[in-house]
C-alpha positions as a Python dict, from the first residue, in 0.01 Angstrom:
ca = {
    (1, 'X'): (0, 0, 0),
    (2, 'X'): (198, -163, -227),
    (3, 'X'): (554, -22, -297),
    (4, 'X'): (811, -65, -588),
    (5, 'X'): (1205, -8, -552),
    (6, 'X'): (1334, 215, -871),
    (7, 'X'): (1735, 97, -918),
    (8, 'X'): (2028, 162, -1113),
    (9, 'X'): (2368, 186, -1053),
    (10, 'X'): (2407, 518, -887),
    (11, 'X'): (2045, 573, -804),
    (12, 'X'): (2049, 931, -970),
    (13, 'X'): (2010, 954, -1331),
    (14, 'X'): (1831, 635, -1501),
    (15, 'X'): (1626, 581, -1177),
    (16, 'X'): (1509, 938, -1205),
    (17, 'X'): (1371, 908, -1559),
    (18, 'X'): (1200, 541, -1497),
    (19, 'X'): (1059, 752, -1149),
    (20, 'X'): (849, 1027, -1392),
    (21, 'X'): (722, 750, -1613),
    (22, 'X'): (637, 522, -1372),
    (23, 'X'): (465, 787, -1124),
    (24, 'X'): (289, 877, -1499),
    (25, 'X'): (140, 559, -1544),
    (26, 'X'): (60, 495, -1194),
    (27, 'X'): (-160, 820, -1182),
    (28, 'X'): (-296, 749, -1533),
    (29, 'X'): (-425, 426, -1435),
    (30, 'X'): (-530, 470, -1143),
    (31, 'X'): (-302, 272, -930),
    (32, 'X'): (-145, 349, -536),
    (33, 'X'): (208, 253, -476),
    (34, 'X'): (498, 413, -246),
    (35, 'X'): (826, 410, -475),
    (36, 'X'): (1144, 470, -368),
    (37, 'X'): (1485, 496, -586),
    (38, 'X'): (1802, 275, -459),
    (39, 'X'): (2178, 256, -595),
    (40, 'X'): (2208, -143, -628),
    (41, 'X'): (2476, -124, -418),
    (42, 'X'): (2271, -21, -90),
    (43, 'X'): (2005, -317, -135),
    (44, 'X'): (2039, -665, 80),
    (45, 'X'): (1813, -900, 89),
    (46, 'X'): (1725, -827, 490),
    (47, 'X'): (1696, -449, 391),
    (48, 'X'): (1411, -511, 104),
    (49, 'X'): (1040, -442, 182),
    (50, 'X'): (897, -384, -176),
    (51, 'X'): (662, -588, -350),
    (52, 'X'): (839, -555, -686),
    (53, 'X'): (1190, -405, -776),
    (54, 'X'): (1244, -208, -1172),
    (55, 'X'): (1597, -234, -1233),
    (56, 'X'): (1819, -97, -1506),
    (57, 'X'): (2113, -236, -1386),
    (58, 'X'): (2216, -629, -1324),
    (59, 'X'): (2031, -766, -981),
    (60, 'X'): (2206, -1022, -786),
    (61, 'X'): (2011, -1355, -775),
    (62, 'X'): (1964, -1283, -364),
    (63, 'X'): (1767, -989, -449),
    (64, 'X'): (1580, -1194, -669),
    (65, 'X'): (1475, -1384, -432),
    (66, 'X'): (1344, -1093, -205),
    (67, 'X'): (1132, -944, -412),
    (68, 'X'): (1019, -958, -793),
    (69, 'X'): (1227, -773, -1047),
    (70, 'X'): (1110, -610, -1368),
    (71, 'X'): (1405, -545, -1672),
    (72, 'X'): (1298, -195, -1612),
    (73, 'X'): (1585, -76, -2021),
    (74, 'X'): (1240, -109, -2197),
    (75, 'X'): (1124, 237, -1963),
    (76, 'X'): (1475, 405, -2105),
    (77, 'X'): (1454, 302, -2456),
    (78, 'X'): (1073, 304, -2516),
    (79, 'X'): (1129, -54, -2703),
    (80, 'X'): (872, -284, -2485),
    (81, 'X'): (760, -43, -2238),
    (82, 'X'): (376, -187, -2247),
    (83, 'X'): (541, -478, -2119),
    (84, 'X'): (677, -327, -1859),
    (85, 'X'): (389, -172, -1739),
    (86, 'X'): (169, -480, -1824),
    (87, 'X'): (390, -632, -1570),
    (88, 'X'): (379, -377, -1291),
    (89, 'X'): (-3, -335, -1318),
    (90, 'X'): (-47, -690, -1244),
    (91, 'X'): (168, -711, -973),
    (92, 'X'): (4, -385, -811),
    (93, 'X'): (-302, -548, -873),
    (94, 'X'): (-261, -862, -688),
    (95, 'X'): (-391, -872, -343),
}
């Protein structure tokens, strides 16, 4: 199963909200994926097992290189979310 790392800077609030939209388009479309919400501050690259990170927050370039990251501001301000989504489905989707 695929699984996507939800992060922010505290891991509480703006994590939260991108959490109920993204667990609402995952069960409208039809896709499986374990998510799990991080404070940027607790990732390292030896610590990441997620096939895609949604970030609201800056991401250091050595968790860039760990996993894929996805400008997750569009989820908070509604301004690009397709996007977004159009993004994570793919990535989901790839086997």
């Amino acid at each position: 199963m695929k699984k996507v790392y939800i992060v922010c800077a505290t891991g509480i609030a703006t994590s939260s909200m991108l959490r109920v939209k993204i667990d609402d388009f995952l069960h409208e479309n039809g896709l499986d994926a374990v998510i799990s919400q991080y404070r940027i501050a607790e990732l390292t690259p030896d610590r990441i097992d997620a096939d895609v990170i949604i970030a609201t927050t800056e991401v250091p370039p050595e968790i860039k290189e760990a996993a894929y990251c996805i400008n997750g501001l569009p989820l908070l301000t509604g301004v690009g979310e397709s996007v977004v989504f159009d993004e994570l489905e793919k990535i989901l989707n790839e086997k």
